[in-house]
C-alpha positions as CSV (number, residue, x, y, z in Angstrom):
1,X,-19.0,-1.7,13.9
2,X,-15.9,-0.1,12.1
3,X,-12.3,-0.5,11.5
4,X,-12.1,0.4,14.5
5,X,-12.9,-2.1,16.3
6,X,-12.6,-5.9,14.0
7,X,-12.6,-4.3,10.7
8,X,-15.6,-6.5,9.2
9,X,-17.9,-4.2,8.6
10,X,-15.4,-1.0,7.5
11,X,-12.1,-1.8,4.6
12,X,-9.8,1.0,3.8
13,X,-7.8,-0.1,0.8
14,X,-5.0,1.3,-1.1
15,X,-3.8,1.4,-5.0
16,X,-1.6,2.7,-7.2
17,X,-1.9,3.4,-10.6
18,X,-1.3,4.5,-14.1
19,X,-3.1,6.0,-16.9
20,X,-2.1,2.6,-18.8
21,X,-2.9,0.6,-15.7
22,X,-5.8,1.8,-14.6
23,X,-8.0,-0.6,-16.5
24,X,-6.4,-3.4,-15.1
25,X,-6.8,-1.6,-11.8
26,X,-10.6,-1.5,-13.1
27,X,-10.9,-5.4,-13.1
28,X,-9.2,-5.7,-9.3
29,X,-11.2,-3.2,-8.1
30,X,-14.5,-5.2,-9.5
31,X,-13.2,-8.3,-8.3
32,X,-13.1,-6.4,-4.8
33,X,-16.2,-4.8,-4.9
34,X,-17.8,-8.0,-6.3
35,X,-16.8,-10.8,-3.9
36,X,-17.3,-8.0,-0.7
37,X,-20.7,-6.8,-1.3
38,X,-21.3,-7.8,2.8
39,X,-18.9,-4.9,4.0
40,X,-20.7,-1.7,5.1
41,X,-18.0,0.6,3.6
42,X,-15.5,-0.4,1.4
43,X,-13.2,2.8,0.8
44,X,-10.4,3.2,-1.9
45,X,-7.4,5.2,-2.1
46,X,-5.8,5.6,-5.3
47,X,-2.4,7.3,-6.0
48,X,-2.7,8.8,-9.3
49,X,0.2,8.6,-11.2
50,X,-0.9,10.3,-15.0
51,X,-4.6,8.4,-14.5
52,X,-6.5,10.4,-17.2
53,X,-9.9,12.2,-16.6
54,X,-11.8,9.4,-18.9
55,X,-10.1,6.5,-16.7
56,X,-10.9,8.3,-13.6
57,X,-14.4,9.2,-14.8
58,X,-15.0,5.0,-15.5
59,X,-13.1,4.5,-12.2
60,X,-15.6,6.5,-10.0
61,X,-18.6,5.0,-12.5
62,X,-17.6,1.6,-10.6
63,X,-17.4,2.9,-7.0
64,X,-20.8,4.4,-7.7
65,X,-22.3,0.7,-8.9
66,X,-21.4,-0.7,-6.4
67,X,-22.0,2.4,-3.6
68,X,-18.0,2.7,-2.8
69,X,-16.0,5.8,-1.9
70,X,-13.3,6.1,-4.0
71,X,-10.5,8.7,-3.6
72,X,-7.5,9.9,-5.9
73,X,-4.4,10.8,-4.1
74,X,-1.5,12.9,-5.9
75,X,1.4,11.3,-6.8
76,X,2.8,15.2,-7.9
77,X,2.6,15.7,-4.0
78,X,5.1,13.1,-3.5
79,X,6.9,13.6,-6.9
80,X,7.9,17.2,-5.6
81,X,8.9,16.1,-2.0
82,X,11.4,13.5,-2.9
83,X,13.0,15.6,-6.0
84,X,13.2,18.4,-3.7
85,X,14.6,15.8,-0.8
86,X,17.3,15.2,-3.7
87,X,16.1,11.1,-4.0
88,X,16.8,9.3,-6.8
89,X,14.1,7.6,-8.6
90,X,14.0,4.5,-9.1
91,X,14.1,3.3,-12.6
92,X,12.4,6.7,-13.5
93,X,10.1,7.2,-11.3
94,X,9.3,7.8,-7.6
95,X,6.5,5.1,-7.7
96,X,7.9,3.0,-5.7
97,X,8.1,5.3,-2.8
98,X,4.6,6.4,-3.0
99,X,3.0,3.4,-0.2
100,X,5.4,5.1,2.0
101,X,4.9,8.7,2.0
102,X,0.8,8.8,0.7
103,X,-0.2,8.2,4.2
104,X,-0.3,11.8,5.1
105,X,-2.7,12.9,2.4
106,X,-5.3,10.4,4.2
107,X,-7.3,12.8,6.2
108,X,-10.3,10.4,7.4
109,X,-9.7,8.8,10.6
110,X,-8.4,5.3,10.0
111,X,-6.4,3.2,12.3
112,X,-5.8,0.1,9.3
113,X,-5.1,0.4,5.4
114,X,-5.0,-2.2,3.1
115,X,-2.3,-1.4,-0.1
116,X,-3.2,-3.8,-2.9
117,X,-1.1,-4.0,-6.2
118,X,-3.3,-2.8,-9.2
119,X,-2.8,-6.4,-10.6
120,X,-4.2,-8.1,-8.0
121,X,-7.4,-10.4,-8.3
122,X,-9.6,-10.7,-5.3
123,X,-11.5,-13.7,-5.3
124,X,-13.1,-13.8,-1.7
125,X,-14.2,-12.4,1.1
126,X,-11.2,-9.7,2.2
127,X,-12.6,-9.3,5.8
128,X,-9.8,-11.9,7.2
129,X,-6.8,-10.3,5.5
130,X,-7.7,-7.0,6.7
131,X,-9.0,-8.0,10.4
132,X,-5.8,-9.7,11.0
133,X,-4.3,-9.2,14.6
134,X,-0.9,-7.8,13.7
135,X,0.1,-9.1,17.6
136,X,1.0,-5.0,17.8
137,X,3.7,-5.0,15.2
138,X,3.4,-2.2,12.6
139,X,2.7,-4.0,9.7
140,X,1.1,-7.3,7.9
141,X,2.7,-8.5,4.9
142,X,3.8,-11.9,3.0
143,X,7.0,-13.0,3.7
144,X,9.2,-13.6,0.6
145,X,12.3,-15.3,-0.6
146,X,15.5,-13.2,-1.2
147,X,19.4,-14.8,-0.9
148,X,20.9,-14.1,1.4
149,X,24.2,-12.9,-0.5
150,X,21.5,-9.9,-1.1
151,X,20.0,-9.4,2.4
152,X,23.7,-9.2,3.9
153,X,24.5,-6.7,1.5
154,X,21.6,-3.9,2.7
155,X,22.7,-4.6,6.1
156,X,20.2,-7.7,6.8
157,X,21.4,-10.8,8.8
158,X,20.3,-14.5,7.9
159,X,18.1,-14.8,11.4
160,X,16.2,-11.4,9.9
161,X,12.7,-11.7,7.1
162,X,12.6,-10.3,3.6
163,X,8.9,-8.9,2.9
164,X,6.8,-9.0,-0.5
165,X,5.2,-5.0,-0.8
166,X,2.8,-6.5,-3.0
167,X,-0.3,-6.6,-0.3
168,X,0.4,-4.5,2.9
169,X,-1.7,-4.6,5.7
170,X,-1.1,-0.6,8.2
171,X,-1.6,-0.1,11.7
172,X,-1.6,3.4,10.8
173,X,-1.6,4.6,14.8
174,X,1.7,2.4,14.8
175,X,3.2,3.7,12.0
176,X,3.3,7.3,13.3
177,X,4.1,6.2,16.5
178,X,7.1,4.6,15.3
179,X,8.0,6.9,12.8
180,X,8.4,4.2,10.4
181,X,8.8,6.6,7.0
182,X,11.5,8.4,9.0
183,X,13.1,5.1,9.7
184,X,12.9,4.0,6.0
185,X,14.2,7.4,4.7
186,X,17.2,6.5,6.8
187,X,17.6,3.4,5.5
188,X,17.2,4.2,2.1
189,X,19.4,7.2,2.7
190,X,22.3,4.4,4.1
191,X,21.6,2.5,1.3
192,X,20.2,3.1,-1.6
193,X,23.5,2.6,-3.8
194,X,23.2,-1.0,-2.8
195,X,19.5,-1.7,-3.3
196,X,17.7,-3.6,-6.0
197,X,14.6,-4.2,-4.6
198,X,13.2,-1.0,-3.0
199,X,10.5,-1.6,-0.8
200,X,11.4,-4.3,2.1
201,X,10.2,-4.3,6.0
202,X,11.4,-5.7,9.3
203,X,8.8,-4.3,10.8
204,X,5.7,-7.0,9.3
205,X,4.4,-9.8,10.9
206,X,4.6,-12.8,8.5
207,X,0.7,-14.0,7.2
208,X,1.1,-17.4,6.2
């Protein structure tokens, strides 16, 4: 049994990180590894942004305790792209934009990706998060609060959901299919001026 079918025995996760963050990456990605020692495979993506060669060396020391594919994804890759696209970054940086645009360096076959923030703790069993049935929208993701002084400003009405980035769950056949980065490159594109939170979705289906 794979992703492909309930996910339980197959987890395709995503991070993002820093040289300076990578060692609090290191204790998430234990707590992952630790508490889901049932799953067949447990693979991780990592967006490298500056990781050193010692962190990275340490980093792929864990995934081979614990017998887990890890893989590095460049950042530069997307770095180039949007400075060449003429995008602003955000706050110095194009890190924000990266769980948008790595998904075409993924070259395995997955149909679901789990992003996880580097900071995040993983106390249990992560089979149920990433099995969820998304009931065929694009995306799962924890609804969050945001006024709505701000949502009406990027365009949002009051009857629409503001989305935490934080944890993402991909249907990554849907997301090509509906052309999703395309969608949010026009949005940003519309918008950007008027944005203070990057990163928001209409397309997610609300995990309580």
């Amino acid at each position: 049994m794979s992703d492909r079918s309930t996910g339980f025995d197959e987890v395709n996760i995503l991070y993002q990180s820093s040289d300076a963050y990578a060692p609090v990456m290191g204790v998430s990605l234990t707590s992952l590894f630790e508490n889901n020692k049932h799953i067949g495979v447990i693979r991780v993506y990592i967006v490298d942004g500056g990781i050193s060669d010692e962190s990275k060396q340490t980093i792929l020391k864990l995934g081979t305790l614990y017998g887990r594919e890890i893989y590095f994804l460049s950042s530069k890759v997307i770095d180039d792209l949007l400075e060449k696209k003429g995008v602003k970054k955000w706050r110095g940086s194009y890190a924000v934009f990266y769980k948008i645009y790595v998904l075409d360096q993924i070259k395995e076959p997955i149909n679901r990706l789990r992003a996880v923030d580097a900071d995040t703790i993983i106390n249990k069993d992560i089979s149920p998060l990433y099995s969820l049935d998304l009931e065929g929208y694009t995306l799962g993701m924890i609804q969050d609060f945001m006024p709505y002084s701000y949502m009406k400003k990027i365009g949002m009405s009051d009857k629409d959901t503001y989305y935490n980035s934080g944890i993402v769950l991909y249907d990554i056949h849907k997301w090509t299919e509906n052309k999703c980065q395309k969608q949010i490159e026009d949005f940003l594109s519309e918008n950007y001026e008027k944005i203070l939170y990057v990163l928001t979705s209409r397309y997610g289906i609300r995990i309580n």
